[in-house]
N, C-alpha and C positions, 0 to 999 in steps of 0.2 A: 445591857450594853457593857461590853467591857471597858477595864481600867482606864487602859490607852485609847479605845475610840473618843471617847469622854474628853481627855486630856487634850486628843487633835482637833476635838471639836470647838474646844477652849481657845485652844492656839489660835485657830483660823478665824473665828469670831472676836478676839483681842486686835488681830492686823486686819481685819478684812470686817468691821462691824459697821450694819446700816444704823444708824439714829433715824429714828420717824421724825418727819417732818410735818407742822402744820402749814398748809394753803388755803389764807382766805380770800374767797371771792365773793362777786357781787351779781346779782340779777338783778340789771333795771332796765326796765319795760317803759316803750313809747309808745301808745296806741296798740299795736297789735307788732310790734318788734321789739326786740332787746339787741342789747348792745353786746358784743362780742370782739375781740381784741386777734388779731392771726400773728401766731408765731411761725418763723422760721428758726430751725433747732434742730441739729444733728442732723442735715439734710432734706427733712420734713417740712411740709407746710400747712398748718391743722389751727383750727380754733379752739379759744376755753374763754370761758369769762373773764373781765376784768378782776386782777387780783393779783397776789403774791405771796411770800412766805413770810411767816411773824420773825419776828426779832428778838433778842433778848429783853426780857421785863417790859413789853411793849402788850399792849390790852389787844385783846381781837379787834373792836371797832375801830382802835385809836393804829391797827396793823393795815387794817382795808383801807381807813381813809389816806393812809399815806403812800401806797399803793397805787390809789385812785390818782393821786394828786403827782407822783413821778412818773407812772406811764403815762397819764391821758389827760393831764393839766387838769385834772376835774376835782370838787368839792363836794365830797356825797354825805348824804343824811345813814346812818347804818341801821335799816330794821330789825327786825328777829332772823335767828337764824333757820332756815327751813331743809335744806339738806343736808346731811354729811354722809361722806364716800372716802373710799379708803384706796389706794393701789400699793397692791405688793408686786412691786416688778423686781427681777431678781437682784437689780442691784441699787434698789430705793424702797423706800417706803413712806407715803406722803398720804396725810389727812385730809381730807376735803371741807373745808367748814362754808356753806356758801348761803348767803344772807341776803333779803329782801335791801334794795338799795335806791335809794332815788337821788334824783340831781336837779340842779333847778332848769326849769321848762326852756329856756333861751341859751340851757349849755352845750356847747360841742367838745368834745373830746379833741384834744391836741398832742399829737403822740412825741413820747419821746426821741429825736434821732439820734440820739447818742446809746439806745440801748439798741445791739443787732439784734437782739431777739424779737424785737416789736417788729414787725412787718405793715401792720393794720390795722384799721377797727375798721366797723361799719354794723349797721342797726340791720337787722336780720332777723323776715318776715317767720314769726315760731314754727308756723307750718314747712319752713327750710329747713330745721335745724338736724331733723334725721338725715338729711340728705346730704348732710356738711362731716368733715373730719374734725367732727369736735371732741374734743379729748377734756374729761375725763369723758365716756361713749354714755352719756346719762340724760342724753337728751327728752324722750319719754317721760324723766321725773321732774324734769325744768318745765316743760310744757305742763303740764297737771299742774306744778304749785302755781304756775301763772295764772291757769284755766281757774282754780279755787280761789284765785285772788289772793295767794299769801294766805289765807286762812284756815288751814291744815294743821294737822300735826305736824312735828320735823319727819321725814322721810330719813330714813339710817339703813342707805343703800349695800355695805358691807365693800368687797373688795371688785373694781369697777378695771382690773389692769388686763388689757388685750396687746398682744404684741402687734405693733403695728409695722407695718413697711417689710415686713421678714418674710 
């Protein structure tokens, strides 16, 4: 590659550079449903598990439970972690860290109204979840680590980014 491509490549990666980002979530299973959180976002309306983005100097467990605890008024116990997934969309790049999670048996979720993006939660039978706009599209390996009981290896799905709504 020549001098100047190099150089323009530099440029535009200096004004225009993705930082990856981590998102941690949570799978927690009631009987034979999990819990699932609906956003509305850029005009869309799609599900992803309860979770968020880390913070500075903030521990992965000590990122979900606080996560847990401003969307969805909940206080979770944080497991092992069992899947990680990646999305390269062209103008993001986000980690997927998502962890065996429980809550105690008489909790319900109390959602935010002061965050627009929250629309919802609701427990949602596994055998639904192909059939739902769940985002990251990884539903297949949520069902298995549940089906295993959490008792698997970590699953390291690689990059999980479909354009959606286009």
């Amino acid at each position: 590659m020549s001098t100047s491509l190099v150089s323009l490549a530099s440029l535009v990666n200096a004004f225009n550079p993705v930082t990856p980002q981590l998102r941690v979530a949570a799978i927690i299973v009631r009987g034979t449903q999990i819990l699932l959180v609906e956003h509305r976002k850029r005009g869309e309306h799609y599900w992803v598990l309860p979770g968020g983005r880390l913070e500075g100097l903030e521990t992965l467990d000590a990122a979900l439970g606080r996560e847990l605890h401003e969307e969805l008024s909940l206080d979770v116990r944080v497991g092992q972690l069992v899947i990680l997934s990646e999305m390269l969309a062209p103008d993001r790049h986000v980690v997927n860290l998502m962890f065996h999670a429980e809550i105690g048996e008489g909790a319900e979720p109390r959602l935010d109204p002061a965050d627009p993006v929250l629309a919802g939660w609701q427990w949602v039978s596994t055998d639904q979840l192909p059939r739902l706009d769940f985002r990251p599209p990884i539903a297949d390996a949520v069902r298995a680590v549940i089906i295993e009981n959490f008792a698997g290896p970590v699953r390291l799905l690689g990059d999980s980014w479909k354009a959606h709504g286009r």
